[in-house]
C-alpha positions as CSV (number, residue, x, y, z in Angstrom):
1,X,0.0,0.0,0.0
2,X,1.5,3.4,-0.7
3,X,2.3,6.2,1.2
4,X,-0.2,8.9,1.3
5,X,2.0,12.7,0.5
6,X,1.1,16.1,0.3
7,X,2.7,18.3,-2.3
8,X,2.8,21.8,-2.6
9,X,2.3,22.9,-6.5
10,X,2.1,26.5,-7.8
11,X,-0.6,27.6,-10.4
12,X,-1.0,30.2,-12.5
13,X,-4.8,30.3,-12.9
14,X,-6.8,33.7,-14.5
15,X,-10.3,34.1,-12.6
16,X,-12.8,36.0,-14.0
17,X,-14.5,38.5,-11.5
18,X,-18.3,38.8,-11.2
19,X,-18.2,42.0,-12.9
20,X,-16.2,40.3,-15.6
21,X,-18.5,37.4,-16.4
22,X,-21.5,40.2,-15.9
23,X,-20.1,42.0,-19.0
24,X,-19.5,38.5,-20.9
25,X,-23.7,37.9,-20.4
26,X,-24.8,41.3,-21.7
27,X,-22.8,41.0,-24.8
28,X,-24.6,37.8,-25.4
29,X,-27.9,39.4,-25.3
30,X,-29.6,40.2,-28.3
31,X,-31.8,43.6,-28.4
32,X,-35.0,42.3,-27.1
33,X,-33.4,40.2,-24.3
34,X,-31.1,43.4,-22.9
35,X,-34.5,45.6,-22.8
36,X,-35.4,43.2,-20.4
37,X,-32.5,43.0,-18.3
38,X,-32.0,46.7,-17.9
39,X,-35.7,46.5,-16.5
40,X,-34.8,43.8,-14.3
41,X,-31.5,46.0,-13.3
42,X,-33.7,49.2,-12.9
43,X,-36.6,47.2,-10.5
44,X,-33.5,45.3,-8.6
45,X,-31.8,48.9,-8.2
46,X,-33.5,51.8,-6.9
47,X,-30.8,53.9,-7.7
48,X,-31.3,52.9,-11.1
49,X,-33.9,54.9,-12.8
50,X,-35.0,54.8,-16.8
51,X,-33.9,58.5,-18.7
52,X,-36.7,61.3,-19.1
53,X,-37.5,61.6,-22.4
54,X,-35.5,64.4,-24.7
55,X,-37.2,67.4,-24.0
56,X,-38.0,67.1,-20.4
57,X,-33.6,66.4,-20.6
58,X,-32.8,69.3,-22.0
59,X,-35.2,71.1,-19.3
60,X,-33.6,69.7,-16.6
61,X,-29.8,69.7,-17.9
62,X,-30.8,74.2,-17.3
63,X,-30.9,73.6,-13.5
64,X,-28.1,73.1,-11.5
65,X,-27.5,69.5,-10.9
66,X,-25.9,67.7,-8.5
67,X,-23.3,64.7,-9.9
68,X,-21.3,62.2,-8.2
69,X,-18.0,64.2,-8.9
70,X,-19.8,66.9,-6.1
71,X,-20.2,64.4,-3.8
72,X,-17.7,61.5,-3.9
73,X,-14.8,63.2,-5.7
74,X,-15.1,60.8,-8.7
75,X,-13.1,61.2,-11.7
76,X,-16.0,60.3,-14.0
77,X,-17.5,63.5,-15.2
78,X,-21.1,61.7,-15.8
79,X,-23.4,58.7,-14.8
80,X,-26.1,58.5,-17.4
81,X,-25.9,56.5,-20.7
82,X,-27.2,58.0,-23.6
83,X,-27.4,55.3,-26.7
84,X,-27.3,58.1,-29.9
85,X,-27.7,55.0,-31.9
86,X,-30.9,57.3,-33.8
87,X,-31.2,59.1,-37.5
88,X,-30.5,62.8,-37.3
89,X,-34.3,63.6,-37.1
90,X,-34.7,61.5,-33.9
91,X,-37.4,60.0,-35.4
92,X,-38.1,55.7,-34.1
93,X,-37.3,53.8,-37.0
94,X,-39.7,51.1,-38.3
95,X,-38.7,47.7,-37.6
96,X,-40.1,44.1,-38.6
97,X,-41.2,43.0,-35.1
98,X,-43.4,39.8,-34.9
99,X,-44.7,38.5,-31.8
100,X,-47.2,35.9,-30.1
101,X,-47.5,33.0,-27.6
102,X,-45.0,30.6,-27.6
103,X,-46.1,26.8,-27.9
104,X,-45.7,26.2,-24.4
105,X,-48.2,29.1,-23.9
106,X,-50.3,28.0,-26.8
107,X,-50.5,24.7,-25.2
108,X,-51.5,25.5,-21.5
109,X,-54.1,27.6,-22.7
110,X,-56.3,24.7,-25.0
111,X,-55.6,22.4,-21.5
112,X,-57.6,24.3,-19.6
113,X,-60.7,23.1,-21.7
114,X,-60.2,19.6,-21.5
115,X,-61.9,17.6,-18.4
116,X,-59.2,17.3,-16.2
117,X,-59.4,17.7,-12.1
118,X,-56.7,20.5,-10.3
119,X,-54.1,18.3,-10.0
120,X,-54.4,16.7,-13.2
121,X,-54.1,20.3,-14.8
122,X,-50.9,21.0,-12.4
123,X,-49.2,17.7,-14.0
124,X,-50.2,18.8,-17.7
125,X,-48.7,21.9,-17.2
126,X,-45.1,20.4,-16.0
127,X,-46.1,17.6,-18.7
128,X,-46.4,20.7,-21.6
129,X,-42.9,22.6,-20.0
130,X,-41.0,19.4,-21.0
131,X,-42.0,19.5,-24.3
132,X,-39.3,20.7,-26.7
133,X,-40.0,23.6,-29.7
134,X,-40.7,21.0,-32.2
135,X,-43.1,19.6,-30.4
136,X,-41.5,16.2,-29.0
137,X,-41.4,14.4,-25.6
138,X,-38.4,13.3,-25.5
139,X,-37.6,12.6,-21.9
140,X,-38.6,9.3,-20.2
141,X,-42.3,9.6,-17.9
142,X,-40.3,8.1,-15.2
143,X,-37.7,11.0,-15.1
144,X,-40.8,13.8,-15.5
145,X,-43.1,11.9,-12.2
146,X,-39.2,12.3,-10.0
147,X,-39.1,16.3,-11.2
148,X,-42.7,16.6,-10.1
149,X,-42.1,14.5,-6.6
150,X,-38.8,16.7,-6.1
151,X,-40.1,20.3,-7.4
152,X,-43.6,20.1,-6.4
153,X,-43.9,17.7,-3.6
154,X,-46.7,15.9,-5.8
155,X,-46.9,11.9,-6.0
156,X,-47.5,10.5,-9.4
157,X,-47.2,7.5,-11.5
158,X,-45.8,6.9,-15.2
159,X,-49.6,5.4,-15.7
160,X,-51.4,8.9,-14.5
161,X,-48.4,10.7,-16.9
162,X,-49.5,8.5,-19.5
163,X,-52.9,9.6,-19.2
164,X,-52.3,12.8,-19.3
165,X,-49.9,12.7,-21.8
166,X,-53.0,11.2,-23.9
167,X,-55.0,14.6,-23.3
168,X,-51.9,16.6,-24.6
169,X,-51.7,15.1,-27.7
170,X,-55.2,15.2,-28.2
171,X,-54.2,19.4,-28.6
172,X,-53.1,21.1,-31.6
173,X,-50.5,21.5,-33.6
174,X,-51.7,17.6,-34.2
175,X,-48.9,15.4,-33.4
176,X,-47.6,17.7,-30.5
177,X,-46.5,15.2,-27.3
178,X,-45.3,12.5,-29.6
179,X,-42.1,10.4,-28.1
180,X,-40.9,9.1,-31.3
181,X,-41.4,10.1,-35.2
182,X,-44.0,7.0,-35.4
183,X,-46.4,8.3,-32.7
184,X,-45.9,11.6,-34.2
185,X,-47.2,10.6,-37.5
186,X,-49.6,8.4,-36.9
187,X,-51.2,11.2,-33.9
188,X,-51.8,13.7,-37.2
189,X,-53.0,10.6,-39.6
190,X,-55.3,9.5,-37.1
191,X,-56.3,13.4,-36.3
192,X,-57.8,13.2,-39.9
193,X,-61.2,10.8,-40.8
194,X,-60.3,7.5,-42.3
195,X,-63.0,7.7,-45.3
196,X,-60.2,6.7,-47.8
197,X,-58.5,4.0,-48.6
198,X,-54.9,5.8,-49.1
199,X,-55.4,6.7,-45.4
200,X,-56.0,3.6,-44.2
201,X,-52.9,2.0,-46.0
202,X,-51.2,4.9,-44.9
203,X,-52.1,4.2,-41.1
204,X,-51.0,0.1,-41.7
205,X,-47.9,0.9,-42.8
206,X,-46.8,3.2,-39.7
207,X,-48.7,0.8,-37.4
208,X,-46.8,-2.2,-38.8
209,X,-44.6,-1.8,-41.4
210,X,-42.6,1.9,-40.1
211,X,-39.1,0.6,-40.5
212,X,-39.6,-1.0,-44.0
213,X,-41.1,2.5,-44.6
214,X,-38.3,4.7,-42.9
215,X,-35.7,2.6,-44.8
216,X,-37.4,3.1,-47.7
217,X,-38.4,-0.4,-48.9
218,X,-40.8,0.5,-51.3
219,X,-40.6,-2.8,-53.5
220,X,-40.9,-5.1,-50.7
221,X,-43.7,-3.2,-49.0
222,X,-45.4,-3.4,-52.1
223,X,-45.5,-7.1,-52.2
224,X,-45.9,-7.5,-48.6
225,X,-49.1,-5.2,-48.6
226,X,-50.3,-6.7,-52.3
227,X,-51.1,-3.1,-53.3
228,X,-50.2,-1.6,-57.2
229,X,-47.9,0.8,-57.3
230,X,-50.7,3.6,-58.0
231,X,-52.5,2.4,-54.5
232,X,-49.0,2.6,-52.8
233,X,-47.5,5.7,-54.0
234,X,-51.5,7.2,-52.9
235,X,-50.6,5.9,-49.3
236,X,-47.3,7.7,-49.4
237,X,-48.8,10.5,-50.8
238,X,-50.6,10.6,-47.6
239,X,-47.8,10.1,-45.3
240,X,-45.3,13.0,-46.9
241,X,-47.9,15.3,-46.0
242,X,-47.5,14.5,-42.6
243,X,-45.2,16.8,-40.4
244,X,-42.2,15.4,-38.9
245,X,-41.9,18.2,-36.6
246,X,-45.3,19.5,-35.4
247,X,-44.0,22.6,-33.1
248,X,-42.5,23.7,-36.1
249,X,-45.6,24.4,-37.8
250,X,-46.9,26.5,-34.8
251,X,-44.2,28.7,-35.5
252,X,-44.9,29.0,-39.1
253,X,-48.4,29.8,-37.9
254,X,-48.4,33.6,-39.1
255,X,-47.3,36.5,-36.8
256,X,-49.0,35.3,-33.9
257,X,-47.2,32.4,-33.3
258,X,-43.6,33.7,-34.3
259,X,-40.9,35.1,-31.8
260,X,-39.8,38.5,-31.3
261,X,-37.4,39.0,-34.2
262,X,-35.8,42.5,-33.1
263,X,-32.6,43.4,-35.5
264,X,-29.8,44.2,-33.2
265,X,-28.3,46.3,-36.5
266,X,-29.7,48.4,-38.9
267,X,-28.2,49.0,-42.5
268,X,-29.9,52.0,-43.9
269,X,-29.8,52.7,-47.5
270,X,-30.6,55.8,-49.0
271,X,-29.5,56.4,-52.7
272,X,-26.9,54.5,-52.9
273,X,-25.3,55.5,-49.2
274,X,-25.2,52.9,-46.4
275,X,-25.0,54.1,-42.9
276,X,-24.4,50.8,-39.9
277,X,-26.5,51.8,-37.1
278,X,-27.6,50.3,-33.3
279,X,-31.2,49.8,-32.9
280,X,-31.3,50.7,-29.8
281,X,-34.7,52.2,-30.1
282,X,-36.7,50.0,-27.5
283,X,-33.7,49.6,-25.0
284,X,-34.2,52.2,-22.6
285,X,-31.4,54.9,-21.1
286,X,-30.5,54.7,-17.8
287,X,-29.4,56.9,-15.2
288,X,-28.2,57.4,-11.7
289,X,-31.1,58.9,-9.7
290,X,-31.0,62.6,-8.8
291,X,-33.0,61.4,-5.4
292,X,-30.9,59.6,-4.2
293,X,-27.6,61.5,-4.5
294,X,-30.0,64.8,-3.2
295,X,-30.9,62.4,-0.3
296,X,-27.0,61.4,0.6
297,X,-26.0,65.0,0.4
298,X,-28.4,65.9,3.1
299,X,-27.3,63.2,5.3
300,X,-23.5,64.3,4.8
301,X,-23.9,67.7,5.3
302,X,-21.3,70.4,4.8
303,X,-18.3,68.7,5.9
304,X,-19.1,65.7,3.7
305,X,-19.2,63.3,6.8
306,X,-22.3,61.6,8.6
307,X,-23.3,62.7,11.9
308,X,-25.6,59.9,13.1
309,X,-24.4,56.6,12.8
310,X,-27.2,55.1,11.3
311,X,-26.7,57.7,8.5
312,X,-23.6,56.4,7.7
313,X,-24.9,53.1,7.1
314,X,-27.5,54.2,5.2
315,X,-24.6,56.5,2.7
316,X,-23.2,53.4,2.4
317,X,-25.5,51.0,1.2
318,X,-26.7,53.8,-1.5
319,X,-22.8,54.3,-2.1
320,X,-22.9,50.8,-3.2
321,X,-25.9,50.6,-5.2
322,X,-24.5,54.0,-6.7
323,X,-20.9,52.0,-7.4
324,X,-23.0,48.9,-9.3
325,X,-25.4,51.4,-10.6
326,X,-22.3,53.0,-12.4
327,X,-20.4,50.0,-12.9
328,X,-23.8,48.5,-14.8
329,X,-24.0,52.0,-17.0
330,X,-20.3,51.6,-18.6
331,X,-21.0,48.0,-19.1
332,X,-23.8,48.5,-21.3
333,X,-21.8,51.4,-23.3
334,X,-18.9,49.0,-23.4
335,X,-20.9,46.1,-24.9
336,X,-22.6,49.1,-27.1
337,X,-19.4,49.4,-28.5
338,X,-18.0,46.2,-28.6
339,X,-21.4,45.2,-30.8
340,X,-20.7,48.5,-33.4
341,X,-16.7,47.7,-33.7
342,X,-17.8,44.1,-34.6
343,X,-20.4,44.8,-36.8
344,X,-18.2,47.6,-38.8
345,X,-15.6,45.6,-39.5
346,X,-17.9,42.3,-40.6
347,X,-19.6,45.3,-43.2
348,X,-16.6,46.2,-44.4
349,X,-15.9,42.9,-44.7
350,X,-18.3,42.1,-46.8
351,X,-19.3,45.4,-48.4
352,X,-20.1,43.8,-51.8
353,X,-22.2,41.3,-50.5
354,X,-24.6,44.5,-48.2
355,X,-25.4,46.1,-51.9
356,X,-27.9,43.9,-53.0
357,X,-27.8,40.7,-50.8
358,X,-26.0,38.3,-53.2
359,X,-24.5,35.6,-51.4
360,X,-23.0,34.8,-54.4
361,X,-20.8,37.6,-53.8
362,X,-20.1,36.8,-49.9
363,X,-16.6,36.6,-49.0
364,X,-15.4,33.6,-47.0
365,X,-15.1,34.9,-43.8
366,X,-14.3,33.4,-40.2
367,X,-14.6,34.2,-36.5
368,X,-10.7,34.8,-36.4
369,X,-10.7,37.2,-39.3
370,X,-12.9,39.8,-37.7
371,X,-11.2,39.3,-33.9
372,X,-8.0,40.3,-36.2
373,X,-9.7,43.2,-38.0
374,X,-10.7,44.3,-34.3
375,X,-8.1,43.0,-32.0
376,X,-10.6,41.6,-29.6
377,X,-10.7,37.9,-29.1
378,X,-11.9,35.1,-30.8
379,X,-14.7,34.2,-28.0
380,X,-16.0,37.6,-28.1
381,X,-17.0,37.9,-31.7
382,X,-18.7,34.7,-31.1
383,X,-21.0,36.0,-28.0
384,X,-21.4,39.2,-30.3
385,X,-22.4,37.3,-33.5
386,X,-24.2,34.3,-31.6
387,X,-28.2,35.2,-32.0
388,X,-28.1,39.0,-33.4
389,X,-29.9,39.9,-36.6
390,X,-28.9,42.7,-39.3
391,X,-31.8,44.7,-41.0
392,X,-31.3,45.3,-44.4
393,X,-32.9,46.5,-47.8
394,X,-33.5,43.0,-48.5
395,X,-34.4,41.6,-45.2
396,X,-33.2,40.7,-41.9
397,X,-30.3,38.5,-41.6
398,X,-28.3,36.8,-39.0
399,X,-25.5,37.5,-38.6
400,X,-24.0,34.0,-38.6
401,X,-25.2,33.7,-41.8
402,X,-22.1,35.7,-43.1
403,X,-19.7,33.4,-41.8
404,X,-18.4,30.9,-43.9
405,X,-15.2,28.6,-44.7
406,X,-13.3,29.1,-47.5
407,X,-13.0,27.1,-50.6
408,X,-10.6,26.8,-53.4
409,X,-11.6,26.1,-57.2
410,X,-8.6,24.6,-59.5
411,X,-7.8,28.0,-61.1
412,X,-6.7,28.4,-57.1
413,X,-9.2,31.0,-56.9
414,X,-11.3,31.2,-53.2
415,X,-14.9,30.8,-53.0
416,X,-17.5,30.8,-49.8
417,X,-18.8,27.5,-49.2
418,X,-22.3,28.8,-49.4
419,X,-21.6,28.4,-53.1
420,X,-20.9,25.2,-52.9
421,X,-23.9,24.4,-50.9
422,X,-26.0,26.2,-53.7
423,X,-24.6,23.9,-56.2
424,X,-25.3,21.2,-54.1
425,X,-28.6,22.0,-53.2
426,X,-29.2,22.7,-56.3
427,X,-28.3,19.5,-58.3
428,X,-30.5,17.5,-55.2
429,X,-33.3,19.9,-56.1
430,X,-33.1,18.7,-60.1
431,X,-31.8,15.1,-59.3
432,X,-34.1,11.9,-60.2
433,X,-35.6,10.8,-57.4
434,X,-36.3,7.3,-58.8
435,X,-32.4,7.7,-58.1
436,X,-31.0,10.1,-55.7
437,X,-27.4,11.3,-56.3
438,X,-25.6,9.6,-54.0
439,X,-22.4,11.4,-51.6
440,X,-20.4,10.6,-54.0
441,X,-21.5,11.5,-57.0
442,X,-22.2,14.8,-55.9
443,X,-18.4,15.1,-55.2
444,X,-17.7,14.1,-59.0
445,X,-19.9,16.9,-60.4
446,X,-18.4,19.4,-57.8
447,X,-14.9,18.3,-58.9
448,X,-15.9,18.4,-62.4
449,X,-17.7,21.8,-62.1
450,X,-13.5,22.7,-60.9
451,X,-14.2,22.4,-56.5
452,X,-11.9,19.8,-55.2
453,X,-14.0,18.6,-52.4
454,X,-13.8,15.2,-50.8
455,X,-17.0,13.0,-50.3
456,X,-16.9,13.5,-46.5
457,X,-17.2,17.4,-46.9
458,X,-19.8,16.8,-49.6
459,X,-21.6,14.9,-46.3
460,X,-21.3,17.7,-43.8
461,X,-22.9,20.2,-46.6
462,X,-25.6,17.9,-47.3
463,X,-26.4,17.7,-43.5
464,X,-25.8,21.4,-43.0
465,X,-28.8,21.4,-45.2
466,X,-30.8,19.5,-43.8
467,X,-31.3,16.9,-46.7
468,X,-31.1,13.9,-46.1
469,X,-28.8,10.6,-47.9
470,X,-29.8,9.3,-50.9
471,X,-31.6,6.2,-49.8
472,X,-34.1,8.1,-48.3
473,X,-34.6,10.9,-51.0
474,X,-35.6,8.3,-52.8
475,X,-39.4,8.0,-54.4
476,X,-41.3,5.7,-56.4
């Protein structure tokens, strides 16, 4: 048995302080999320207080006012934020906003009219929270009754869950609650009357033939079901029509059932002349509250110094929340900035491609070649591009959109690989689908068409895509 030894090692480890990591989670934010955090911010500090609008400013910025420079000898000649992120008019610009209830919401809202007791309701609602966007269930009923025992102190059974599960599925988008793609498609085929005899096919094979069908067996499912081909390819018919992923079609409802979409950039063009702007026209300005400093200077006094002891307590707790107030102000300004650098240098970047949304024309670009453009790090232009949108003349884009590897043509010449995913989608999109171009062949025409691409690549495209292999593009 060995000795047990104590060593004494030296490390060089780099902490991040909380102000730090702070300023890392407000440059994530997109617009519509930092609107709500300065609320949260404003409601959390009471020192905090939302900017008067710009005429009731410039009424108040005639009277004397009292700043934190009087009071606590600070070098900082101001503690309010102004974002002058708006057109020389001041005018709100129009934005493409679209907004509604999520499917959670949608979902626990059509519950309430089914017959269920309280506590039935109370599980369909925990039920409803652990389905994902698309629609599915994909955790075990097992796992959901511990999370209910543990978070609500409520006893339940997989059988009851199961029951309940039954109600939720019974709720549009048809084939929301399913477990697997099978339940999911035969929930919206069995949502629909079965008067015809392609439906009814269509049900037997998902009830008993689904992994002939998923693997694409046509020809033996034909002879195994003693259908013509004109009877089968009816069932099909029937089945393609079928969603795979029902949440998705709740958020392809229409604007009620969309996100907030909010464009973190604006690109304004105006004959011929582009101006990169902030839209920072729903986050609101912040300040340090005249009250309060008023309130701190009375307690001081002439000499600067408390009298009463529980005055000096009270100076200092509002000095703090005057100190995080003020620290919270410059982080917002900083991220401000840090958003505009980035996005400058990605337009200039990419200038061509801004004119008239061509992505033909879009450069190859990567995460490192804007942190060396801006000299800031690698992981920051990822927070700054990860979920922000640019508004253009031809639409609202994300911003990871513009990001793309590079690709080299024989002449040596460098393309995006968005072209070569437009090739690719587009020889799919013409393709026989008695025969589906396999991987492979796909790689011949690129290298043909003068993109030397191996097979594997032409495989990560294809999934990138979203289309999927050739055996099961396949169709009779």
């Amino acid at each position: 048995m060995s000795a047990i030894s104590q060593k004494q090692v030296q490390k060089l480890l780099q902490k991040l302080s909380p102000q730090q990591i702070q300023m890392i989670k407000l440059l994530e934010l997109p617009t519509i999320q930092l609107e709500q955090r300065i609320k949260q911010e404003i409601e959390e500090n009471p020192v905090l207080e939302e900017e008067v609008n710009q005429e009731a400013k410039e009424e108040e910025e005639q009277k004397d006012e009292i700043t934190m420079d009087d009071f606590l000898n600070d070098d900082t000649p101001g503690y309010r934020y102004h974002a002058n992120n708006f057109s020389r008019d001041d005018k709100p610009y129009n934005v493409y906003i679209t907004r509604g209830r999520s499917l959670s919401e949608s979902l626990e809202e059509q519950i309430g009219f089914r017959n269920l007791s309280a506590g039935q309701e109370t599980l369909a609602k925990y039920l409803i929270g652990s389905i994902e966007d698309d629609g599915y269930l994909r955790r075990e009923l097992s796992s959901i009754a511990d999370d209910i025992a543990f978070s609500l102190g409520v006893e339940t059974t997989e059988e009851e869950l199961e029951y309940i599960l039954k109600e939720i599925q019974q709720l549009e988008p048809a084939g929301v609650g399913a477990r697997t793609l099978q339940e999911c498609l035969l929930l919206q085929l069995c949502n629909r009357p079965m008067t015809t005899p392609a439906r009814k096919l269509a049900k037997k094979i998902l009830t008993t033939y689904f992994t002939e069908f998923s693997k694409k067996h046509y020809e033996k499912l034909m002879a195994r079901l003693g259908v013509t081909e004109d009877e089968f390819r009816d069932a099909i018919e029937e089945i393609i029509s079928l969603s795979p992923k029902p949440g998705n079609l709740h958020n392809e409802g229409g604007s009620d059932a969309l996100p907030y979409i909010i464009p973190d950039f604006i690109l304004d063009n105006s004959n011929g002349e582009q101006e990169l702007r902030l839209n920072s026209g729903t986050v609101p300005e912040v300040r340090v509250s005249r009250r309060y400093m008023e309130m701190m200077q009375e307690m001081a006094g002439q000499g600067g110094v408390a009298k009463r002891e529980e005055d000096k307590e009270t100076i200092q707790f509002v000095k703090s929340k005057i100190d995080s107030a003020k620290w919270f102000i410059s982080a917002i300004k900083q991220r401000q900035d840090t958003l505009m650098r980035t996005m400058t240098e990605i337009y200039d970047y990419q200038r061509e491609y801004f004119e008239d949304g061509d992505l033909s024309k879009l450069r190859p670009m990567i995460l490192k070649d804007i942190a060396d453009r801006t000299g800031l790090d690698v992981s920051t232009i990822s927070r700054v591009v990860n979920s922000k949108y640019i508004q253009t003349h031809f639409g609202i884009i994300p911003l990871k959109q513009l990001f793309s590897e590079a690709m080299h043509t024989d002449s040596g010449a460098e393309v995006s690989s968005y072209e070569i995913k437009n090739i690719l989608s587009e020889c799919i999109r013409e393709e026989d689908k008695r025969k589906p171009l396999t991987d492979e062949v796909l790689m011949d025409i690129l290298n043909e068409k003068g993109y030397q691409i191996a097979r594997r690549t032409v495989a990560k495209y294809r999934e990138m895509l979203g289309i999927p292999v050739a055996r099961l593009r396949k169709e009779i």
